[in-house]
Residue, then its C-alpha position, 0 to 999 in steps of 0.5 A: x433941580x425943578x428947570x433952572x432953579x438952584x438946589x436949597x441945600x440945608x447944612x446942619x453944622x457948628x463949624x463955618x469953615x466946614x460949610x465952607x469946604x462944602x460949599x466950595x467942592x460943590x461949587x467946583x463940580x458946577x452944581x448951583x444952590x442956594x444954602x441956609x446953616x443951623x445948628x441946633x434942633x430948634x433951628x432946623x426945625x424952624x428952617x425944614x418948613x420955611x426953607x423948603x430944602x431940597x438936601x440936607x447935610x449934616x454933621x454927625x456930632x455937634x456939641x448940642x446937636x448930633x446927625x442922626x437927631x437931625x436925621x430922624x427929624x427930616x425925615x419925620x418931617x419929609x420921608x423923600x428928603x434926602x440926608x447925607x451925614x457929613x462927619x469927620x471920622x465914622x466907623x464900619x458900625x457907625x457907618x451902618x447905624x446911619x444907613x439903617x436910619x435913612x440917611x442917603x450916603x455919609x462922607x467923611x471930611x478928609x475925602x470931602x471932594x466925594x460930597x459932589x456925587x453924593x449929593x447927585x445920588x441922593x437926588x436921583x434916589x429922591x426922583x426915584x422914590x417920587x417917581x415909584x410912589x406915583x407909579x404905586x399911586x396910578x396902580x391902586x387907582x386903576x384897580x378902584x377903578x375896575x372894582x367901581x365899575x365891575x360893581x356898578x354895572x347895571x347888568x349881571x357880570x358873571x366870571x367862570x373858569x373852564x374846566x378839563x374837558x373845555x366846559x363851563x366851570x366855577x364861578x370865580x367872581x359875580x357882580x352886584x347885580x347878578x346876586x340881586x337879580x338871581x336871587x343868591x348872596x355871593x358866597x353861594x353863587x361862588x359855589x355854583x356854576x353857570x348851568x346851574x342857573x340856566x333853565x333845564x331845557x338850555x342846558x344842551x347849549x353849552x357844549x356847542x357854546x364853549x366850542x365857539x368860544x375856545x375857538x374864536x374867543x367870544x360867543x354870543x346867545x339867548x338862554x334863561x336864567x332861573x332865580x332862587x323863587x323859580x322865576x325866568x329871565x330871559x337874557x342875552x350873554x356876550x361872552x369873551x375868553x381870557x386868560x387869567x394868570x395861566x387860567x382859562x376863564x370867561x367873562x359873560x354880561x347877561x342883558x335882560x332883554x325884557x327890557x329893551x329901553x336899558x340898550x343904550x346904558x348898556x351900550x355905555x357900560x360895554x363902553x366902560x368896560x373897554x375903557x379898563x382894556x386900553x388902561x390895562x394896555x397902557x400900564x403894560x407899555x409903560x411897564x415895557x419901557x421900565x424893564x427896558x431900562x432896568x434890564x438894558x443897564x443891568x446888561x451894560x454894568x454887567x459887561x465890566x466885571x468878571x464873574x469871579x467878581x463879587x458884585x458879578x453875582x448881584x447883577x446877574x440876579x438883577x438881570x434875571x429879575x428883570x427878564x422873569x419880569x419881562x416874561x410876566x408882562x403879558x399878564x396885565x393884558x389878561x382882561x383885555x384879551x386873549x394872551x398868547x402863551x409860550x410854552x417851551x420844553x424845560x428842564x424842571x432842575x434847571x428851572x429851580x436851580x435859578x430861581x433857588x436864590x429868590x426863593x430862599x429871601x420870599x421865604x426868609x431865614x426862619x424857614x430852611x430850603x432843601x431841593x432835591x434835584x432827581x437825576x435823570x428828570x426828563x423835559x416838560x413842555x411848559x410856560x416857564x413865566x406859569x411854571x415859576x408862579x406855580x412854584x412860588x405860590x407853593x412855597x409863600x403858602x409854605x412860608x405863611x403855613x410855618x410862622x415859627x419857621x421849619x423846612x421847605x422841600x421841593x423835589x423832583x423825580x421821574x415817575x410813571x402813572x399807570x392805568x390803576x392811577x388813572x382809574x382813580x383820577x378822571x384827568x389823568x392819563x396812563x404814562x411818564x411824568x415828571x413829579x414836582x413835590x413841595x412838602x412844608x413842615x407847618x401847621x397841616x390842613x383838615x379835611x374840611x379845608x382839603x375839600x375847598x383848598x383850590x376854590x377861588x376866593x377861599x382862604x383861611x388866612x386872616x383878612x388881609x393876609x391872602x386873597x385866595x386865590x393862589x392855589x387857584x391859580x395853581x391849580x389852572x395853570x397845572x391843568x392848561x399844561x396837561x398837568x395834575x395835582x395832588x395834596x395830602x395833609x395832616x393837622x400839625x404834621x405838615x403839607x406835601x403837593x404833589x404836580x405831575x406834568x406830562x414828560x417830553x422826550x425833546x431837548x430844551x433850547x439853549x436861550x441868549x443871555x444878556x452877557x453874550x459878546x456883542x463887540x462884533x454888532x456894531x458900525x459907522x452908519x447914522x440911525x436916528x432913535x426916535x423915542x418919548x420915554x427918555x430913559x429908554x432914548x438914552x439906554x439905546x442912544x448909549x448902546x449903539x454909540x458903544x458900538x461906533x454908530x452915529x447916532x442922532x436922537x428925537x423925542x417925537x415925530x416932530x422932532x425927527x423931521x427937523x433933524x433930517x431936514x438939517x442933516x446933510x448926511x444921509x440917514x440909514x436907519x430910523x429906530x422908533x418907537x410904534x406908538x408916540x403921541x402926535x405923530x405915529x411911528x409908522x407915520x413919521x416912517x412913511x413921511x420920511x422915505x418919501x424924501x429918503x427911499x432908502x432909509x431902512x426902518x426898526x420899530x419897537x413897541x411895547x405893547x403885546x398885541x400880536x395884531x399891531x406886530x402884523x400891521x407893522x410888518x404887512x403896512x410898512x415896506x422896505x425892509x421895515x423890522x420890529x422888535x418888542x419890549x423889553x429888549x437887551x441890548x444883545x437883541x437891540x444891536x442884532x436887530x439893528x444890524x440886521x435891519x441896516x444889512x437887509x437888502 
């Protein structure tokens, strides 16, 4: 309900005291409505539009009219409409018939009083849905975004991976402006690289040059470029280092100083460019909050069933969802900074063994999966979010390369790489390896493909269909960790890639997981959790109460204020978020401990800026703690007491 209107409940009937019996239970639970009742087609196609329904009930089987007509009107109508079928008997298969159709719930009139939760679950699903459809909305409008103005800046803007040995390479993306300038289309600058369009006597720079930027993250200098017809620009390149999805890449804006009057629409065009950094950040932070909230009741519905139980398993997939999402955040970042990776000692087994389930639904029924798990595979050292995306390109490749479906087989095994090896591979050193082959039995690749497979933006898929650069990314990401890859193929006989990764002789570090007992993390003391997004407020409100605490909640700064200055009580602990509007939460803490000194202080953010974690622990003193989201409830409540322990 929008504030303090009542609900428009629209019932679909033929049979008044039926209404009556749903209005009544409705009315006994506290919910407010309004209602209209129709009971032929015309009717409610006349009542959709002029009563403007918030929910719709109806009867399955009417004499003239029957619910799942009705179901597939509303919903043609409003596909956010909710529907619930109200019936007076329905069986299993029946049951399944309207769920398919897009009904919300059914209920049957002898268990009447189970309407009033019905009816709040198909309004939370409404909310939900509008809620994702403006997320998705706000996504594809960032993205235009970035490609209007990546497109319409008036300076070239080149993009380029960095090889093995820390040079220049590729071309992953140039702009407009760039294939204008120098003369090329894009598809033939996309095969070049950046010293093929320096000047001859300039190509000494770049060893110098990439040793700046891998060092400090972004140089700056003065070359030429040489167009097609032979013709010098001198320019000035202001180059930053990124990390793209687990690949190394720069991104450089070459300014034609010939032209000094164009400084100050460059000025706004770095401008713009800036712009697409704080909006990448924004959307990480928000996404932050989310998997907060997911993986926060995720944990809590989890804590009540055994693990014999069958919906245990379906919450422990959810969970770990969410935490190999958590993983990947950081990612968002990647145009706007240089993201610090995490890499750790794996086991590659255990690695696939967990995500085996995800990968059996991306891949679907029609395509069987078979792991073969060697035995005695030593550990790599790895990003684990990288790895997982490395495994998952290859086997959607796998899927799209097998329309009528056949077998996908990942392998792993110990091997050793020797000097004859290596004399045949200039990126591969003499030693132990742990070989992770992805084998399809689909429809196989040329040798003209072969020879362009791990290009950026080349695909032989149809338009729509891949972006090209999956087998890009794969590539990089195996060549950050050390790695190496390759493919052998044949035209109707299928697909083998082969990645070997550098074997380490170091045990892997058992991680915390979610379910770990935290009955012990609890206490009597007052915190005040000051939090703008409400759903994360009351995930950790919720938690800490569990756990005994008392707890007093503000949504900003503002707020905060006015409850300690009503508490008599002393408060020992604030929990705030970092970044709120108005009113910082490293300012609201330092308004505060000047009328309460001892109050401890944990803020949490979720933003990935390792330079904002440093000003929190450097700026705020007292014993002040961070903890970054998404965050369990399991670290939730260690951090909240450690925090009011520390001295």
């Amino acid at each position: 309900m929008d504030g303090e209107r009542p609900l428009r409940i629209l019932f679909v009937e033929d049979l008044p005291s039926d209404v009556e019996l749903a209005k009544h239970e409705l009315l006994r639970e506290g919910i407010r409505f309004t209602a209209k009742t129709v009971y032929t087609q015309e009717t409610l196609l006349d009542a959709l539009p002029s009563f403007h329904p918030d929910l719709v009930i109806s009867d399955y089987a009417m004499p003239r009219f029957d619910g799942m007509r009705a179901l597939r009107l509303c919903r043609e109508h409003d596909p956010y409409l909710p529907v619930i079928i109200l019936t007076g008997s329905m069986n299993e298969e029946t049951a399944v018939a309207c769920m398919k159709a897009g009904a919300i719930d059914y209920v049957i009139k002898e268990q009447i009083e189970r309407l009033p939760l019905a009816v709040c679950r198909a309004l939370e699903w409404k909310a939900d849905r509008l809620e994702r459809e403006q997320a998705e909305q706000a996504l594809r409008e960032s993205e235009r975004r970035f490609r209007a103005i990546f497109d319409n800046v008036n300076d070239a803007v080149f993009i380029h991976e960095v090889d093995a040995n820390g040079m220049p390479g590729r071309f992953l993306e140039v702009n407009r402006v760039a294939c204008q300038r120098l003369g090329y289309t894009r598809e033939e600058m996309l095969t070049m690289s950046p010293q093929d369009i320096d000047v001859p006597s300039q190509r000494e720079q770049p060893p110098a040059i990439m040793e700046k930027l891998l060092r400090t993250g972004e140089a700056r200098f003065e070359t030429e470029h040489v167009t097609r017809q032979g013709e010098r620009i001198p320019v000035e390149i202001s180059t930053r280092l990124f990390d793209l999805s687990g690949q190394r890449v720069v991104l450089s804006v070459a300014r034609d100083v010939s032209e000094r009057k164009r400084l100050e629409q460059q000025f706004y065009q770095a401008q713009k460019m800036e712009s697409i950094g704080r909006l990448a950040g924004g959307i990480a932070h928000d996404f932050n909050n989310l998997l907060t909230v997911i993986n926060g009741y995720a944990s809590m519905l989890l804590r009540g069933f055994s693990p014999n139980d069958p919906v245990y398993d379906g919450l422990r997939q959810i969970l770990d969802a969410g935490q190999r999402a958590a993983r990947l955040t950081g990612q968002l970042l990647a145009f706007s900074r240089k993201q610090v990776l995490n890499p750790e000692v794996l086991d590659l087994n255990q690695v696939l063994a967990e995500i085996e389930k995800m990968l059996k639904r991306m891949i679907g029924e029609d395509v069987e999966l078979v792991l073969l798990l060697g035995e005695g595979v030593p550990n790599v050292r790895a990003d684990r979010g990288q790895l997982e995306q490395v495994i998952v390109n290859l086997a959607v490749n796998a899927r799209d390369a097998m329309p009528e479906g056949g077998r996908l087989t990942i392998e792993t095994r110990r091997v050793h790489l020797d000097e004859d090896y290596a004399r045949q591979y200039a990126d591969v050193r003499p030693g132990d390896y742990v070989l992770i082959a992805v084998s399809d039995t689909g429809i196989g690749m040329d040798q003209e493909v072969l020879n362009r497979l791990f290009e950026p933006f080349f695909t032989t898929k149809e338009p729509g269909k891949g972006t090209g650069l999956g087998l890009a990314t794969v590539y990089g990401i195996v060549k950050q960790s050390g790695g190496h890859i390759t493919v052998y193929s044949e035209v109707g006989l299928g697909s083998t890639f082969r990645i070997y990764l550098p074997a380490v002789h170091e045990t892997t570090a058992a991680p915390p997981r979610d379910t770990e007992r935290v009955e012990t993390l609890g206490g009597r003391e007052t915190i005040l959790v000051v939090e703008d997004e409400e759903m994360v407020r009351g995930l950790a409100c919720r938690a800490l109460r569990d756990r005994g605490y008392h707890v007093l909640e503000a949504s900003n700064g503002g707020e905060a204020l006015l409850i300690c200055k009503r508490q008599r009580q002393p408060i020992d602990l604030i929990l705030t978020d970092m970044i709120m509007p108005q009113m910082s939460g490293k300012e609201l803490v330092e308004r505060l401990r000047r009328e309460h000194p001892g109050m401890k202080a944990l803020y949490m953010s979720g933003y990935s800026d390792n330079a904002l974690v440093r000003r929190i622990q450097t700026a705020a003193e007292g014993g002040a703690r961070f903890i970054q989201k998404p965050f369990s409830l399991a670290t939730l409540l260690r951090e909240v007491r450690k925090a009011l322990d520390e001295r």
